[in-house]
C-alpha positions as CSV (number, residue, x, y, z in Angstrom):
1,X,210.7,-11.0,72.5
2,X,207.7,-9.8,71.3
3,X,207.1,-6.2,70.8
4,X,204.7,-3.8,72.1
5,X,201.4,-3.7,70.0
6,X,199.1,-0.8,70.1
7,X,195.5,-1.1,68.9
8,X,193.0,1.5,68.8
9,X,190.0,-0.1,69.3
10,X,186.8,2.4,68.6
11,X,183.3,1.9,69.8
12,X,180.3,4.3,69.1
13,X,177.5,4.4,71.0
14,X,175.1,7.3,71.0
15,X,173.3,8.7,73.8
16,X,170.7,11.9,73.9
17,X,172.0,13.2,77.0
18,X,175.7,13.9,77.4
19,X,177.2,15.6,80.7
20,X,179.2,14.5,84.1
21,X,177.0,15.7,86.6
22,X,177.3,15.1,89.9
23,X,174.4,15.2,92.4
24,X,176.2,15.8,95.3
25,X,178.4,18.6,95.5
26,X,179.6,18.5,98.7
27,X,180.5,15.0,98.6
28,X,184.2,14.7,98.0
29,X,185.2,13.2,94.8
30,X,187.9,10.2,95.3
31,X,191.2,10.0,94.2
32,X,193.4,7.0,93.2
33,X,196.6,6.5,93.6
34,X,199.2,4.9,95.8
35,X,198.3,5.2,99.4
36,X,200.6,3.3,101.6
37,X,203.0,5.8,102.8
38,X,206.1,3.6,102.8
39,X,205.7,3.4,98.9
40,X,207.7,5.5,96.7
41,X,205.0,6.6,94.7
42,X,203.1,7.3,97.6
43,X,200.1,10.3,97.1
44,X,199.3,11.9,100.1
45,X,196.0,13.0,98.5
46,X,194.9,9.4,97.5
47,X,191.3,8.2,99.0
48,X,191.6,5.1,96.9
49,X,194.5,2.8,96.6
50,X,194.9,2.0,92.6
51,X,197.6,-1.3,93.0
52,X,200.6,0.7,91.5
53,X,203.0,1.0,94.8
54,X,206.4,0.2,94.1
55,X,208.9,0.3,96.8
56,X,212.6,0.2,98.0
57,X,213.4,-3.8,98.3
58,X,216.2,-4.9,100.4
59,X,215.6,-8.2,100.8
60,X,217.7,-10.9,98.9
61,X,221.2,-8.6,98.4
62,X,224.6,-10.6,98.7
63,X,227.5,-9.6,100.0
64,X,228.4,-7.5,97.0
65,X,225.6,-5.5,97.6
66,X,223.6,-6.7,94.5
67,X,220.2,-6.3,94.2
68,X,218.4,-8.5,91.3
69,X,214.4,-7.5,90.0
70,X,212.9,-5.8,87.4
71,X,214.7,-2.9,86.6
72,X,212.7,-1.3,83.8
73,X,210.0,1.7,85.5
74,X,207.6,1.2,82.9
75,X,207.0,-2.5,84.2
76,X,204.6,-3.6,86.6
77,X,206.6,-5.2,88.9
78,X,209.6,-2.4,88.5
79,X,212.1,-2.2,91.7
80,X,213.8,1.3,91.8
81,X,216.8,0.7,94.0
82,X,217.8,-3.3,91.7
83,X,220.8,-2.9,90.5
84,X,220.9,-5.9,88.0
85,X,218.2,-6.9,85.8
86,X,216.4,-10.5,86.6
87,X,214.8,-10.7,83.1
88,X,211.2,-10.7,84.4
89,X,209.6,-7.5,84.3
90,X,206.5,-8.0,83.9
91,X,205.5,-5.3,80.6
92,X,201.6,-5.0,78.9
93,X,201.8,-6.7,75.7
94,X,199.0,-4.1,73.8
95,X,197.9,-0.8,74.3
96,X,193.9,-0.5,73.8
97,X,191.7,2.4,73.6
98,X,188.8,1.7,73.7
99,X,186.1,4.9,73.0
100,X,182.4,4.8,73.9
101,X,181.2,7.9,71.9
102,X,178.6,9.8,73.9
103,X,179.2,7.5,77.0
104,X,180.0,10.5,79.2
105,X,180.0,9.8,83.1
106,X,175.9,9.8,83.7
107,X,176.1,6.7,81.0
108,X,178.3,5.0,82.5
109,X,177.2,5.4,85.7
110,X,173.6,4.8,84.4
111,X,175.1,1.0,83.2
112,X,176.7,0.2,86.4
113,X,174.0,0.7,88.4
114,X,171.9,-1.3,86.1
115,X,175.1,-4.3,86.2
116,X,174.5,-4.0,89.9
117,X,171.0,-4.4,90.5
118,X,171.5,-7.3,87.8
119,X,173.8,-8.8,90.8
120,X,171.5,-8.2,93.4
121,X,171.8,-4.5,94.7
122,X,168.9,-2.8,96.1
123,X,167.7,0.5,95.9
124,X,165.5,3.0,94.7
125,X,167.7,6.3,94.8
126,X,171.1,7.3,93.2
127,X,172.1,7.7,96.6
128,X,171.4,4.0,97.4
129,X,174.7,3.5,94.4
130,X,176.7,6.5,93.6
131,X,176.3,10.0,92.9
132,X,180.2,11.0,92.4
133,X,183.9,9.4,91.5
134,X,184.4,6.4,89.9
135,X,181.8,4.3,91.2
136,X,181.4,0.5,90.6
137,X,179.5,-2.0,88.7
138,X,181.7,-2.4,85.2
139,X,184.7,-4.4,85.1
140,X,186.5,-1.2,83.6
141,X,185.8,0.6,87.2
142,X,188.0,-2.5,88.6
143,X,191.2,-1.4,86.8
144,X,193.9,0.3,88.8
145,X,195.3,3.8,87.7
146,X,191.7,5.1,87.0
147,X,191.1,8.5,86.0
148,X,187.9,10.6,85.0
149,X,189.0,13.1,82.2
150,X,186.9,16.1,81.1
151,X,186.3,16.2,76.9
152,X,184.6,19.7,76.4
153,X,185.0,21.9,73.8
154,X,186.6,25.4,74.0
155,X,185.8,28.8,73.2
156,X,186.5,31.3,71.3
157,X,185.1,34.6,70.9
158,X,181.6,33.4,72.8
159,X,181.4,30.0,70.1
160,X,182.6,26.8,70.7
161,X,182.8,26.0,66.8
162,X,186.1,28.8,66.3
163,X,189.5,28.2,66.5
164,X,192.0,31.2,66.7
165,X,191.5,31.3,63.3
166,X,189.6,34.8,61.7
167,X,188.4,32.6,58.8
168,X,187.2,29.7,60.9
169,X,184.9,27.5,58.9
170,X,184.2,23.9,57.3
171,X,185.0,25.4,53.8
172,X,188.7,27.1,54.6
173,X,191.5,25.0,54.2
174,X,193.2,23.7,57.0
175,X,196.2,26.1,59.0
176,X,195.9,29.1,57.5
177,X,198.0,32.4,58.9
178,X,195.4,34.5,60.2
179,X,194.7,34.5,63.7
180,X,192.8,36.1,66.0
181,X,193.8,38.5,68.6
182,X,192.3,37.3,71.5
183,X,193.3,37.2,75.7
184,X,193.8,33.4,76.9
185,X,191.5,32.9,79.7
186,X,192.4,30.0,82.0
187,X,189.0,29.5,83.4
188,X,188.5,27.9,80.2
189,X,190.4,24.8,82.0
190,X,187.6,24.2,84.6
191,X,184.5,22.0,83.9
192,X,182.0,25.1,83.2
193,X,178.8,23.4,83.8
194,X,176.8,25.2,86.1
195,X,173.8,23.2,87.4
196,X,172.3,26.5,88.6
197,X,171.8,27.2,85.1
198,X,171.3,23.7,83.8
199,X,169.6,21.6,86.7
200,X,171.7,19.0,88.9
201,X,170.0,16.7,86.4
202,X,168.0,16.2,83.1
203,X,164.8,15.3,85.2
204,X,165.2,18.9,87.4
205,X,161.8,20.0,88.5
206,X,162.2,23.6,86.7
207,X,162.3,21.4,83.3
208,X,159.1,20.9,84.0
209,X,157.4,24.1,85.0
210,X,157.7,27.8,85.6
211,X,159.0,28.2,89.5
212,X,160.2,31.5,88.3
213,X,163.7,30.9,89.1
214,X,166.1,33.8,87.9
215,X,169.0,31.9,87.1
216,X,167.6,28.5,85.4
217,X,168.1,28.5,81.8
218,X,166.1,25.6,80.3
219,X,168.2,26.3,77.0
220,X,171.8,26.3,79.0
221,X,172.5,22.4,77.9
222,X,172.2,22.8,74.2
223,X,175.1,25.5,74.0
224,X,177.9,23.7,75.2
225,X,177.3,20.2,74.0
226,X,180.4,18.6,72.6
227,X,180.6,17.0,69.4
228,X,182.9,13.1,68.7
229,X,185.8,15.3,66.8
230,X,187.0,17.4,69.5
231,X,186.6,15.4,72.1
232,X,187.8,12.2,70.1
233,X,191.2,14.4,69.7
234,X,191.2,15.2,73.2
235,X,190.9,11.7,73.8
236,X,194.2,10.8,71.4
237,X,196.2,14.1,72.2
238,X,195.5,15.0,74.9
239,X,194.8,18.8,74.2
240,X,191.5,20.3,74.2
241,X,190.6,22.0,70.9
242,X,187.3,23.9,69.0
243,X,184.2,21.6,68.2
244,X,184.4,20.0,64.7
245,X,188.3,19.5,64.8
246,X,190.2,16.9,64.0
247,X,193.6,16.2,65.6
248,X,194.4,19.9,65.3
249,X,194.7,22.2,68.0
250,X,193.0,25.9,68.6
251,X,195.8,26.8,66.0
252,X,194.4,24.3,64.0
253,X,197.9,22.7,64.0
254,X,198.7,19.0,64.1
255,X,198.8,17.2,67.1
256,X,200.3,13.7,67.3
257,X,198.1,11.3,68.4
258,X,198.2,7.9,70.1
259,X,198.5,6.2,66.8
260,X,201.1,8.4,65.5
261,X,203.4,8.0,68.9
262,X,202.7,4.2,68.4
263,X,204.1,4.0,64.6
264,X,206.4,6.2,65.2
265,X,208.1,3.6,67.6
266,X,207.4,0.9,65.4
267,X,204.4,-0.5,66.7
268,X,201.7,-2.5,65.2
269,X,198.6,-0.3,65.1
270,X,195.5,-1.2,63.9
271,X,191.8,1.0,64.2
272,X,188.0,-0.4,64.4
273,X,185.0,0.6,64.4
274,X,181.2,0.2,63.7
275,X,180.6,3.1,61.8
276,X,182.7,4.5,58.4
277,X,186.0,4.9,58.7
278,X,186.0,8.3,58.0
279,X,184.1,9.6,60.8
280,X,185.0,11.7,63.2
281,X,186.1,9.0,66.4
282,X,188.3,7.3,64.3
283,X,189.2,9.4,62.2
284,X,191.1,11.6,65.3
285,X,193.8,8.5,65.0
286,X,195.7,9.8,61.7
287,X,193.7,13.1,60.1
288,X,194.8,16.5,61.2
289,X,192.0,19.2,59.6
290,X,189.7,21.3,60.5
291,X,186.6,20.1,59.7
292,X,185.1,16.5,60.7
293,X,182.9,16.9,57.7
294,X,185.8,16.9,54.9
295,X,185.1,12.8,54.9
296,X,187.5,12.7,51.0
297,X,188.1,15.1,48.4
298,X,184.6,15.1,46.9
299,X,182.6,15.7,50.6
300,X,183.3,20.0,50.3
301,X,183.6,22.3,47.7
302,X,187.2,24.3,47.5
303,X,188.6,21.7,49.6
304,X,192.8,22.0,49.4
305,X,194.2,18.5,48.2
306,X,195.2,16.4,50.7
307,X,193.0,18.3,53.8
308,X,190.5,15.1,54.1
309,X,190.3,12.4,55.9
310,X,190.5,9.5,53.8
311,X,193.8,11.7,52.0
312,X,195.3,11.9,55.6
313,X,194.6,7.6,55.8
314,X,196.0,7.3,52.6
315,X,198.9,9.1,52.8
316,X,199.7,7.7,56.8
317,X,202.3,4.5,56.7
318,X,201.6,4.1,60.5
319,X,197.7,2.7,60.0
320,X,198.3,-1.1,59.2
321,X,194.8,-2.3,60.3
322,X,191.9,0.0,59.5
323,X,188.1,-2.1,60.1
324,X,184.8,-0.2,60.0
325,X,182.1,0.4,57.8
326,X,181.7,2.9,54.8
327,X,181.6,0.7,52.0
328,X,180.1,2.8,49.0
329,X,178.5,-0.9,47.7
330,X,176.1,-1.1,50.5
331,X,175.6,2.7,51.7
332,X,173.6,4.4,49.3
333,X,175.9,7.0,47.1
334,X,179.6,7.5,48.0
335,X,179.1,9.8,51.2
336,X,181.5,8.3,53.3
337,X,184.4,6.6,50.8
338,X,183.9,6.9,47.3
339,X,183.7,3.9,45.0
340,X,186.9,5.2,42.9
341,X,188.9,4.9,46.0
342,X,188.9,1.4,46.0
343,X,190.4,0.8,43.1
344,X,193.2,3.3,44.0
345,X,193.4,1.3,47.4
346,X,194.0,-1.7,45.5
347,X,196.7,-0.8,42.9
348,X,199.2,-1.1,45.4
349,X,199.8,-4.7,45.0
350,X,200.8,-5.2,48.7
351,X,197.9,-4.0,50.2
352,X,194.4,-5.9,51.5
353,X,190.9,-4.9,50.8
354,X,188.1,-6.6,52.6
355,X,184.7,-5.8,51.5
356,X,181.0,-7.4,52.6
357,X,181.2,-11.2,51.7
358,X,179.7,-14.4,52.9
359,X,181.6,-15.3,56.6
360,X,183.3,-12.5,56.8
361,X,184.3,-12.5,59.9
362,X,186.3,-15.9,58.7
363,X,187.1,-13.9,56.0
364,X,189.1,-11.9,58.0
365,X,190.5,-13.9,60.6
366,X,192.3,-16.1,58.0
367,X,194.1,-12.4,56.3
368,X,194.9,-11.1,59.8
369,X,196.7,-14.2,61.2
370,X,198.5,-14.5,57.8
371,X,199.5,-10.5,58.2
372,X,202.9,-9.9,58.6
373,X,203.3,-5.9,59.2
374,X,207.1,-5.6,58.5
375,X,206.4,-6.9,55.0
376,X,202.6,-6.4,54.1
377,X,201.0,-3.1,53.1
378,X,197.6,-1.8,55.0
379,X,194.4,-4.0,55.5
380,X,191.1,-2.2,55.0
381,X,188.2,-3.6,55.6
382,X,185.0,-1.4,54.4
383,X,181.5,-3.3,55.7
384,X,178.3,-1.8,56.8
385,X,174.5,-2.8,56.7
386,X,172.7,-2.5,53.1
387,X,171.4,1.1,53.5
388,X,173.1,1.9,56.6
389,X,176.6,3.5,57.4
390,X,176.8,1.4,60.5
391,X,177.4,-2.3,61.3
392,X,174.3,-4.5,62.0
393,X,173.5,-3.5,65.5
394,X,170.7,-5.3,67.9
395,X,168.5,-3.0,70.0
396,X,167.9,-3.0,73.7
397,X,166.0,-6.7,73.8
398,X,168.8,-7.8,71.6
399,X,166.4,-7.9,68.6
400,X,168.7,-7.2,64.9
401,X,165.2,-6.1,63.2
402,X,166.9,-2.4,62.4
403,X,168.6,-3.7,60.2
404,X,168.2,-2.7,56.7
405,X,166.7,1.1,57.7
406,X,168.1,4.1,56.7
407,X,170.6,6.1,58.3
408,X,168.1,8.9,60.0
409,X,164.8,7.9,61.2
410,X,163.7,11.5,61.3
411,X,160.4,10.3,60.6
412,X,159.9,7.5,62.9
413,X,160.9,3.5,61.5
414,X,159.9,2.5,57.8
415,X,157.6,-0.2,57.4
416,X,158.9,-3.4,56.7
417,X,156.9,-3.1,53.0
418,X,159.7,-0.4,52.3
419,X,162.4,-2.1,52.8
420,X,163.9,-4.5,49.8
421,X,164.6,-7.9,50.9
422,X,164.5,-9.4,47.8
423,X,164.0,-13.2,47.7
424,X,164.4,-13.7,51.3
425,X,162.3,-13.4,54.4
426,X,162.5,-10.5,57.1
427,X,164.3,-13.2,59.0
428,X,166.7,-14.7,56.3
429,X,167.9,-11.1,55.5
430,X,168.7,-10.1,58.2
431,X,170.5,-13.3,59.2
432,X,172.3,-12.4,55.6
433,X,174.1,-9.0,56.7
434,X,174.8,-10.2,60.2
435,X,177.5,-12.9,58.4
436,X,178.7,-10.4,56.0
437,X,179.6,-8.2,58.5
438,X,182.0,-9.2,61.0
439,X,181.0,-7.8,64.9
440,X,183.1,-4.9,66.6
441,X,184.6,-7.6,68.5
442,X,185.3,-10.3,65.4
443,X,187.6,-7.0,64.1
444,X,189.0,-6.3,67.5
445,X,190.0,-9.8,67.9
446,X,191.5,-10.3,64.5
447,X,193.4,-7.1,65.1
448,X,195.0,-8.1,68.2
449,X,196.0,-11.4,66.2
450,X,197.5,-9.6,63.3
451,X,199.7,-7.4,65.4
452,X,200.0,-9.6,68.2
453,X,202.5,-11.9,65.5
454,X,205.0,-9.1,65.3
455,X,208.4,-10.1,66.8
């Protein structure tokens, strides 16, 4: 039988407006759950049913009162009162994760009403789709047991960037012993947006002009903003923590994440991404320090050895598949993984380093379905755009012709004079780094292959 795989699969997308807003107030949210009262998992407060009843079976007993089914209650098809095992519960071969960084609940909502109209929904209002819940549109809005989470940051002493630490900063090691002395307020549990301050909505007509108002605060959005660290580690731990953290907790103490449960039962676990690997969203799967910022040893001065991300990776036996971008080759300097590091990766015989190449995505399929994680050491796989600390990415009318610009347009797009395509045209370049990079999905895929093996 095989066993349970969990991937970690990590996608970042970056929006300019983050927040879950809701237009309506009054309207009342909906709740999923079980709602057929005859179910033992019944929820009395459920507006939605989710598919996850399970109930008391009597039919096909014998005369010795035996009752065959699934008798495992983390299976789908799980029968509480069986009282002998039938050998087909039905049990979820992976467990994926899947992160949209910045896709907060306006984004999503914002793509499902553009997936509707795309089917042939009509309207001209939020009202004409939805303007609370979970809405519809996305395939993920079809899966039962959904839940809408909150990922803001906390706060400590009036700033969301302290932990209860006196000393609290990006150049302090990790954990120290000094704390503050501080009252726990549990207000701090509740969403604390308050769209008299903010507007119902970035387009609010006090945005826009003076109306006088005593209470609107056209600045109240930029205080409270979370950052892909903390709410990344929410994400995996489940805790809410201070902005810049990662994994740790207002103590700045380690919190186990999803990938540390998952290797610690044995599991196959395995990370991509389309930006380096030591950022902050998938970084939260294995590091446990205080700054997001601490990408290796060299990224901060005074740094304590060992209290970096790529030192946390390195050190972790539970990461067996790590895929994303950060190769110091094609990024300019060693910002995200210095070029020494890949020769330390490699002097463990048993280990798998995958670097830009000519079909990569090939490449990698043929190491993955070869991987045997019982026996093999880690796969990384370090890619990115020439220039870029990202993946090759196509823009809203699916055109690649970013690719090849630096990392912050600050100052608008370069011409294509500035950027170096050698021999090749504009077109042939860029068809160059899309095959030596392998997509989000090409990693995902070969991932789920690698693992999938494991008996």
């Amino acid at each position: 039988m095989q066993r349970t795989v969990a991937i970690l699969v990590v996608i970042v997308m970056l929006s300019p407006y983050i927040g879950c807003l809701s237009e309506d107030e009054n309207q009342e949210s909906e709740i999923y759950g079980c709602n057929d009262s005859t179910a033992l998992n019944y929820n009395l407060n459920a507006t939605n049913d989710d598919g996850s009843c399970y109930y008391v079976i009597e039919e096909n007993q014998d005369q010795n009162n035996v009752l065959t089914g699934c008798t495992n209650p983390k299976a789908r098809n799980f029968i509480a009162n069986a009282t002998e095992d039938d050998g087909n519960c039905d049990l979820s071969m992976n467990v994926i994760l899947m992160i949209g960084d910045g896709m907060g609940w306006e984004m999503v909502r914002a793509a499902a009403i553009y997936s509707q109209i795309n089917s042939g929904t009509q309207g001209d209002l939020l009202t004409d789709f939805y303007t609370s819940g979970k809405g519809n549109g996305l395939a993920m809005q079809e899966l039962s047991g959904f839940q809408i989470a909150t990922t803001y940051s906390t706060t400590v002493d009036g700033s969301k960037k302290n932990s209860l630490r006196v000393d609290t900063g990006s150049n302090t090691p990790t954990a120290s012993e000094d704390y503050r002395d501080i009252e726990f307020d549990p207000r701090a549990n509740l969403v604390r947006y308050d769209p008299d301050l903010g507007g119902a909505s970035p387009w609010d007509s006090r945005y826009y002009h003076n109306d006088d108002s005593t209470s609107f605060d056209p600045l109240y959005i930029t205080y409270d903003y979370p950052d892909s660290a903390q709410t990344a580690t929410t994400l995996m731990t489940g805790v809410k923590t201070f902005y810049n953290a990662v994994g740790v907790d207002l103590n700045e103490r380690a919190n186990p994440s999803l990938g540390d449960i998952a290797s610690g039962k044995g599991m196959c676990v395995g990370i991509s991404s389309n930006v380096p690997i030591t950022h902050a969203t998938p970084a939260s799967a294995f590091a446990k320090i205080n700054s997001r910022y601490r990408f290796h040893d060299g990224s901060i001065s005074n740094s304590m050895v060992g209290d970096d991300v790529l030192s946390w990776y390195d050190n972790s036996d539970g990461i067996n598949i790590l895929l994303g971008t950060g190769n110091p080759n094609s990024h300019v300097s060693d910002f995200y993984v210095p070029s020494s590091y890949l020769d330390e990766f490699t002097s463990n015989s048993n280990n798998t380093l995958l670097l830009n190449s000519p079909n990569s995505a090939d490449t990698l399929h043929s190491v993955t379905s070869a991987y045997d994680s019982a026996s093999d050491g880690k796969i990384l796989g370090l890619y990115g755009g020439i220039g870029q600390a990202n993946l090759p990415y196509s823009g809203a009318n699916g055109s690649y012709d970013q690719t090849g610009w630096g990392l912050n347009l600050k100052n608008g797009p370069p011409s294509d004079i500035s950027r170096d395509y050698g021999p090749l045209t504009k077109e042939e370049y860029i068809l160059k780094e899309r095959d030596e990079n392998p997509t989000l999905a090409e990693m995902s895929a070969s991932m789920l292959e690698a693992c999938g093996d494991d008996e």
